[in-house]
C-alpha positions in Angstrom: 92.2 -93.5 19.4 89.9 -96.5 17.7 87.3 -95.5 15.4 84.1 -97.7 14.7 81.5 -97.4 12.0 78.0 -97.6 12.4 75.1 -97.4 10.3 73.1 -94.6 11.3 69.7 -92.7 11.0 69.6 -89.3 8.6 66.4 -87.3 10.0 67.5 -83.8 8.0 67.0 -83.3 4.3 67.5 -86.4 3.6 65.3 -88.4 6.1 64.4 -92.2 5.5 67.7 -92.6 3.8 70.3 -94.9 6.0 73.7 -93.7 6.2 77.3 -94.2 7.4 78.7 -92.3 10.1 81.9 -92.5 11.6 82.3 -91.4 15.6 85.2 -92.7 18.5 84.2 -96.1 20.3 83.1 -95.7 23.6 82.3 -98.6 26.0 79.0 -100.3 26.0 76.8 -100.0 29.8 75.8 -103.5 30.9 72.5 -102.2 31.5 72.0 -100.9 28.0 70.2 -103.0 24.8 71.1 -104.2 21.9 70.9 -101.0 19.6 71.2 -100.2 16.5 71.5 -96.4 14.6 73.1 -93.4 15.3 73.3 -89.5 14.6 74.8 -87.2 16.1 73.0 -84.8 13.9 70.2 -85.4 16.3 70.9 -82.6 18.8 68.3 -80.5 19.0 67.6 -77.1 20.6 67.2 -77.3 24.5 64.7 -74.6 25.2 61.1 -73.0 23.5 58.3 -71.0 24.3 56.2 -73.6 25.3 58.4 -75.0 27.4 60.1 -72.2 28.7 63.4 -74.1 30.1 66.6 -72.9 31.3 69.2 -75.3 32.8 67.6 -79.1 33.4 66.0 -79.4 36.9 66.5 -82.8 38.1 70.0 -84.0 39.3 72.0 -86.5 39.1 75.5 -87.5 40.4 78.9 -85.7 39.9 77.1 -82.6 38.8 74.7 -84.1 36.0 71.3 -82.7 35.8 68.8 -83.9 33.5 64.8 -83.7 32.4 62.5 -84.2 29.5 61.2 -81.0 29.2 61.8 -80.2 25.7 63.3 -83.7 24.7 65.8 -85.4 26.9 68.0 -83.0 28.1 71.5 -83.4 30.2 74.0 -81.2 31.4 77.1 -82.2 32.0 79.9 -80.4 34.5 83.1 -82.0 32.9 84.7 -82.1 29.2 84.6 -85.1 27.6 82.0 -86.8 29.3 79.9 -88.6 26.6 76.3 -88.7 26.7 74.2 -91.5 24.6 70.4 -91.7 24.1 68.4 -94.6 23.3 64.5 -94.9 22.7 64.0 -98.3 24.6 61.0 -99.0 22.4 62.7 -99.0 19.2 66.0 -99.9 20.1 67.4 -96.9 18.0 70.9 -95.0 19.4 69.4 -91.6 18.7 72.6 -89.6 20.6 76.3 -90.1 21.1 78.5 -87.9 21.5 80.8 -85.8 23.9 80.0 -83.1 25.3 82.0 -79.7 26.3 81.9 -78.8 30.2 78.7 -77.3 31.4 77.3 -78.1 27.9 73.7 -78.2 28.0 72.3 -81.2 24.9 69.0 -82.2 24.0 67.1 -84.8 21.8 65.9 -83.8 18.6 62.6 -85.6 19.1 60.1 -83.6 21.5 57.3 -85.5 21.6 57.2 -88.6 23.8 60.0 -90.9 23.6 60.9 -93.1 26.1 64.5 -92.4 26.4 67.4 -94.7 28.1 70.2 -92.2 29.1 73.4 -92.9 30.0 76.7 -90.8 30.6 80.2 -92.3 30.6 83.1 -91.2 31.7 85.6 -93.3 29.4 85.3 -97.1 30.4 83.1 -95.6 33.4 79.3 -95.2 33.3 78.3 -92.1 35.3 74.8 -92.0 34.8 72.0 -94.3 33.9 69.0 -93.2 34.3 65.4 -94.6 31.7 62.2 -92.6 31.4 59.8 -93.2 33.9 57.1 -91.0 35.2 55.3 -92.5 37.8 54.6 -90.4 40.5 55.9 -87.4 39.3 54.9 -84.4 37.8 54.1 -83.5 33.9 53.3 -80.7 31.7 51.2 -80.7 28.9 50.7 -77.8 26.4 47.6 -77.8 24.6 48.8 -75.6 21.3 45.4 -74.7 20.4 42.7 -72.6 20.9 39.9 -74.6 18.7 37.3 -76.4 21.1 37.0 -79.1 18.5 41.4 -80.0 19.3 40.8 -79.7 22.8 37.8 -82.3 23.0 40.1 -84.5 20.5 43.1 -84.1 22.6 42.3 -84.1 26.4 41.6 -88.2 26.1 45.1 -89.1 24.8 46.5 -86.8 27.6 44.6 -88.9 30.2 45.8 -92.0 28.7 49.2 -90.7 29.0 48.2 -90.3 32.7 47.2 -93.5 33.3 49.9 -95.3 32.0 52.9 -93.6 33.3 50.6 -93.3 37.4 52.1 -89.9 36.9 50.7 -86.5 37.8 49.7 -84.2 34.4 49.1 -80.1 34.3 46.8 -79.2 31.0 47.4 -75.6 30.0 44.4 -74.6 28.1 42.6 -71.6 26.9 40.7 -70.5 30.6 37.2 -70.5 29.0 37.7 -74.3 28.1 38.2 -75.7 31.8 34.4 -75.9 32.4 34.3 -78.8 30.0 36.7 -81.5 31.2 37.0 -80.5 34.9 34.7 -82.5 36.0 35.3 -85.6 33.8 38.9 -85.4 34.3 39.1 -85.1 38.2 43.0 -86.5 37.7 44.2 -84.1 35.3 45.2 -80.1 36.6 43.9 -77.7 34.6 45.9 -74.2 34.4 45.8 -71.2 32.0 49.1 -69.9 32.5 53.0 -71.2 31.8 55.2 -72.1 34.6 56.9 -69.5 36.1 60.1 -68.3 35.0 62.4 -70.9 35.5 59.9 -73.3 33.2 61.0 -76.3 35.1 58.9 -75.7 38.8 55.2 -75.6 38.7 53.4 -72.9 40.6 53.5 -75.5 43.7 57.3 -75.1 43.6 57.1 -79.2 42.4 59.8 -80.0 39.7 58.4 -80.9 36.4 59.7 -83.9 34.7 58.6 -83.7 31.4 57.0 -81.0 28.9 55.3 -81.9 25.9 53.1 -79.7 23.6 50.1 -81.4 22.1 49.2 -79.6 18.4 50.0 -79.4 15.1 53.1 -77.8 13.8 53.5 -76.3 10.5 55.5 -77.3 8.7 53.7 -80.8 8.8 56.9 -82.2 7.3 58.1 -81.4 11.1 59.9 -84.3 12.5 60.9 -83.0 15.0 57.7 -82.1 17.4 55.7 -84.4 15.7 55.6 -87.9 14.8 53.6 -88.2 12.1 52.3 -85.9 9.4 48.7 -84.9 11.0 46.9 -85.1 7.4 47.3 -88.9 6.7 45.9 -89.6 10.4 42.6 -88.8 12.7 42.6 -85.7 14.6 42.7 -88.5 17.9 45.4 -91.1 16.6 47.8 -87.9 16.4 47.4 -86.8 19.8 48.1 -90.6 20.8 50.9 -90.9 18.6 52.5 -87.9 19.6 52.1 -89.1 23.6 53.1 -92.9 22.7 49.3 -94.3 23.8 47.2 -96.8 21.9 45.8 -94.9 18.7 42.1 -95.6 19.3 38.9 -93.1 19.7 38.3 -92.3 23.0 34.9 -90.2 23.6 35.6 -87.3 25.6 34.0 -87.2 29.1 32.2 -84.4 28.8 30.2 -84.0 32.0 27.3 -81.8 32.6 26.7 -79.6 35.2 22.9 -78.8 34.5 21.2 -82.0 32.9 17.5 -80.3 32.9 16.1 -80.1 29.8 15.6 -76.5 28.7 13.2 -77.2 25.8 10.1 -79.2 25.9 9.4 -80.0 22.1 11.1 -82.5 20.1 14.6 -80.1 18.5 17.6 -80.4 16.8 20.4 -78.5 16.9 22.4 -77.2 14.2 25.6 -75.1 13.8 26.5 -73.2 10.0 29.4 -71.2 11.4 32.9 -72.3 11.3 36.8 -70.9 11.2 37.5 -70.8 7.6 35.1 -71.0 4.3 36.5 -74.4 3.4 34.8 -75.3 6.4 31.5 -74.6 5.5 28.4 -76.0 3.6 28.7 -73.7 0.6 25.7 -75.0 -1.3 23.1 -71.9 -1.3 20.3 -73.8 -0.5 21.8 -76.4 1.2 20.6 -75.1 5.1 17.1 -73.8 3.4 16.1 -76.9 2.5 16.9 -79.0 5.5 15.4 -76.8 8.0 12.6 -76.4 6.2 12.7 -80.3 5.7 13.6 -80.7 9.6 10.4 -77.9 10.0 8.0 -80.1 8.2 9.0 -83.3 10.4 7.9 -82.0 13.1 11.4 -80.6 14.9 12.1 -77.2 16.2 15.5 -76.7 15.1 18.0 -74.5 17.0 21.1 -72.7 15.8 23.9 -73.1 18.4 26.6 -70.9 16.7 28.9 -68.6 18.6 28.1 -66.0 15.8 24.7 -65.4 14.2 27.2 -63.7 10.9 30.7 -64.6 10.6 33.2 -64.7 7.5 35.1 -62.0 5.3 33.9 -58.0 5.4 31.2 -57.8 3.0 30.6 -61.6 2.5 29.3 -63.0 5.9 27.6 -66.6 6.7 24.4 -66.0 8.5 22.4 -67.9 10.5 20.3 -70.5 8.6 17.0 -69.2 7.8 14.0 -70.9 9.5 16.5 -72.1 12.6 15.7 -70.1 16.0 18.5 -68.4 17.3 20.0 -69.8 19.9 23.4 -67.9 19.2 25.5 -65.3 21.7 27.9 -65.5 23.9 26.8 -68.9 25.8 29.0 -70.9 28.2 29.7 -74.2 26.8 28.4 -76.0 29.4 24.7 -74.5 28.3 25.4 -75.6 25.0 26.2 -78.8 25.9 23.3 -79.3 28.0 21.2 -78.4 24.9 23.1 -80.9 23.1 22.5 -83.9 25.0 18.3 -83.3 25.2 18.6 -83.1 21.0 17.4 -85.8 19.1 21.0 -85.0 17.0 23.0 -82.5 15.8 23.8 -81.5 12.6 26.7 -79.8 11.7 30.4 -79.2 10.0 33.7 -80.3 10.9 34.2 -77.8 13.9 34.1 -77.6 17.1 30.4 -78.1 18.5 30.3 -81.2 16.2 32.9 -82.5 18.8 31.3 -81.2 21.8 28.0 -83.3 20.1 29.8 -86.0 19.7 31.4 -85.9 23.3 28.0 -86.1 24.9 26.4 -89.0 23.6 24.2 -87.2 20.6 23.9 -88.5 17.1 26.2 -86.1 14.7 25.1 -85.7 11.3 28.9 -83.6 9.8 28.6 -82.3 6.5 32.5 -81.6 5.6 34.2 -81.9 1.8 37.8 -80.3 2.4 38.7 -83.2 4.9 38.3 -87.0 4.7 36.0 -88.5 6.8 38.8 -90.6 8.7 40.0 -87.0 9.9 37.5 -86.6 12.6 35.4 -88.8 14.8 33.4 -91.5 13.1 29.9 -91.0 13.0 27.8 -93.3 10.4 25.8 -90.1 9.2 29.1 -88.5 7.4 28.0 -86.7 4.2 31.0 -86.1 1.4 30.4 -86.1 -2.1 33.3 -87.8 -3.5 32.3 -86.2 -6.9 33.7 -83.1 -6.4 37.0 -81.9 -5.2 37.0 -83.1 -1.9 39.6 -84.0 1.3 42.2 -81.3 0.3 43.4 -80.7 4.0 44.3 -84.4 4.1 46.4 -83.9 0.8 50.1 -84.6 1.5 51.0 -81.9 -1.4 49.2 -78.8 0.4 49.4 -77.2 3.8 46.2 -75.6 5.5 47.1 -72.2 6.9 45.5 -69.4 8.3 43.9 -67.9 5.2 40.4 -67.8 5.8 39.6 -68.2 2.1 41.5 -70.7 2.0 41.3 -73.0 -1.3 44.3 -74.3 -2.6 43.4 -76.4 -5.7 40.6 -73.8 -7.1 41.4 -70.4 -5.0 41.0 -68.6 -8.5 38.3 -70.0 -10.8 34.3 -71.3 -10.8 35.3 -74.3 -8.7 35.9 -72.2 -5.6 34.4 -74.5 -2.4 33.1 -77.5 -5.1 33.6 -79.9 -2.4 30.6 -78.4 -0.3 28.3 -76.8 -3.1 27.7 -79.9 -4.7 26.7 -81.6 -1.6 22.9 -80.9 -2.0 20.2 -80.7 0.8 18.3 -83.8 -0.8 21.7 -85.6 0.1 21.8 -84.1 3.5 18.1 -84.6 4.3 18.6 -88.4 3.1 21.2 -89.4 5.3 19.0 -87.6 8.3 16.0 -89.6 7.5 18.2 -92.6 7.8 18.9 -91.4 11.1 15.9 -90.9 12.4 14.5 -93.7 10.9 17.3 -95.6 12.8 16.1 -94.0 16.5 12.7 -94.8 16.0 13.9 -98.7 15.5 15.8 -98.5 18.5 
């Protein structure tokens, strides 16, 4: 047997770091490109809950079946055969290697690659077959609950759409499907897995590929993700994971009652959010700019899920002076209240997104993330003299803890990134802005 050495790509501990590998010869298809790289280190599980996948559902000749649901997966019927993967965009041998009869063998990479794969027996090619979507069916996974992921998201997902002409499923949390049905008359929208097989939808359709759209922790993960999601916007990682163009797409949010529900001039705010990082911790921060909106002449109306929300015996509650539009409200209601605001103003959560998704101005006061983490808006406050943009800090990992803190959990500088962001900063940036719509 003739060995050949190749220079290949480490992705474990050692990742970034080229290597040496040595592996049998096998024939070169034709058909494939020049490529260079290879691991066979890069086998990676073939199955998850997500994805919920048994044996791959699409077939090939001589026995082959194959899918992308969960990375590229093959099985192969016969010893020996050898199956190679290649991402045609990068020209990067990411598999090679033979396989053991009825072995099932799957790409380490699960978010969108488009593969080239090929499976020789010796001098013989078997199989060739590169990605390619078009007209058939795809599963997406949204891996979040958050509104504020599934407005940043949904976008990338239609691009994905359009640029493969294939068919796209969007499992989502049921109570966000009122949002993005109507604006995204293309895209399915489903609350529940595929059955148990994983690989036919509930229209007994075969699904070609699987992906899951969120973060996974660790962030260092390679694997599901292609970049670390604190170095880019909550948008461009969406669009990197699905291979799109990273650019800001604004959601298509459409309303279904566009009647305006209050006569008077209002603003809407939301105080509440999903962990005390989140929030404007300055104790007279939503006082004074209430009181400031108040004096200008605005009602100003408090959107929040919750009217209290935080830890047992240390809630946030609802800005005093605001009315309280709070309770249990369907989202399309609170969009609609939205779009006849002059603006919103607001944290980096999810109502700032669904403000942002229908056209209104979106003042988002946020210290424990950069302002390229979420949309741009030009009425960002930070105050970069504090401790600020710690969820965007490669040496930390946000997790679930809602007190969550990780440079001063234990001493006087608790939340510094949001107490020393003061109204008079907040109501500056808002008289800009409404200095800015009376011009227009």
């Amino acid at each position: 047997m003739r060995f050949a050495w190749r220079v290949g790509l480490a992705y474990g501990s050692h990742a970034n770091k080229v290597r040496t590998v040595h592996t049998s010869a096998h024939p070169e298809s034709r058909s494939s490109p020049e490529v260079s790289g290879f691991s066979d280190t890069q086998r990676g599980s073939h199955a998850a809950s997500f994805a919920r996948v048994d044996a791959p559902c699409l077939e090939g000749p001589e026995g082959i079946r194959y899918d992308f649901n969960y990375g590229c997966r093959v099985h192969v019927p016969v010893a020996g055969w050898r199956v190679r993967m290649v991402d045609l965009d990068t020209q990067n041998l990411v598999f090679d290697a033979a396989l053991a009869a009825g072995e099932i063998v799957a790409s380490r990479r699960k978010y969108f690659v488009r593969f080239l794969l090929e499976v020789f027996d010796g001098p013989r090619q078997v199989f060739s077959h590169a990605f390619d979507a078009a007209e058939k069916h795809v599963w997406m996974t949204i891996g979040s609950g958050a509104l504020g992921d599934a407005i940043a998201w949904v976008p990338a997902i239609e691009a994905f759409r359009r640029r493969h002409g294939c068919s796209v499923t969007v499992q989502m949390r049921p109570w966000l499907h009122e949002l993005f049905e109507a604006g995204y008359p293309a895209l399915r929208f489903v609350s529940e897995m595929p059955g148990d097989s994983g690989t036919l939808d509930d229209c007994g359709k075969p699904i070609y590929a699987t992906y899951r759209v969120g973060c996974f922790s660790p962030y260092a993960d390679r694997d599901h993700q292609p970049t670390d999601p604190r170095v880019s916007s909550l948008q461009d990682f969406a669009s990197y994971l699905l291979g799109v163009p990273p650019v800001e797409r604004r959601t298509n949010v459409v309303m279904a009652d566009h009647s305006r529900a209050v006569a008077q001039p209002y603003v809407c705010i939301a105080a509440q959010a999903s962990a005390q990082c989140k929030y404007w911790n300055n104790p007279d921060g939503w006082r004074g700019l209430v009181a400031h909106l108040k004096a200008r002449g605005y009602r100003v109306l408090c959107i929040d899920r919750d009217r209290e929300y935080g830890l047992p015996g240390a809630p946030n509650t609802m800005p005093e002076g605001a009315e309280d539009f709070t309770g249990a409200r369907p989202l399309q209601e609170r969009a609609s209240l939205l779009a006849h605001a002059d603006f919103f103003v607001g944290l980096s959560s999810g109502l700032s997104w669904l403000a942002w998704a229908v056209g209104v101005p979106v003042v988002m006061i946020s210290g424990f993330s950069h302002p390229k983490n979420e949309f741009h808006t030009p009425w960002r406050v930070i105050n970069f003299h504090g401790c600020n943009s710690c969820y965007n800090d490669t040496t930390v990992e946000f997790d679930s803890d809602f007190g969550w803190c990780p440079r001063h959990a234990g001493d006087a500088l608790r939340y510094q990134c949001t107490t020393v962001i003061t109204a008079g900063q907040v109501i500056s940036v808002v008289d800009e802005l409404i200095a800015a719509r009376g011009a227009s």
